[in-house]
C-alpha angles and dihedrals in degrees: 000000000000084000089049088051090049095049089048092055096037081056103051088046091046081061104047091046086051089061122088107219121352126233123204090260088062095051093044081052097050098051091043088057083043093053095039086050091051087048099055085047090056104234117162125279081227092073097035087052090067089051 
């Protein structure tokens, strides 16, 4: 589970570094696929409200 969350994670950031410059819908996407990971990893909505 905890390997599935850092893929997850490694992946989202992979794709954000493979971009040139980011615009503010690829950060809004970014941080939708991180929430959705820490979801699925069922992390707290405590700690995903703050997000």
């Amino acid at each position: 589970m905890a390997f599935d969350l850092t893929e997850k994670l490694q992946n989202v950031f992979k794709n954000l570094r493979s971009k040139g410059r980011l615009t503010e819908e690829d950060v809004k996407a970014a941080l939708k696929e991180v929430k959705m990971a820490l979801l699925e990893a069922d992390v707290t909505s405590r700690l995903l409200r703050t997000l």
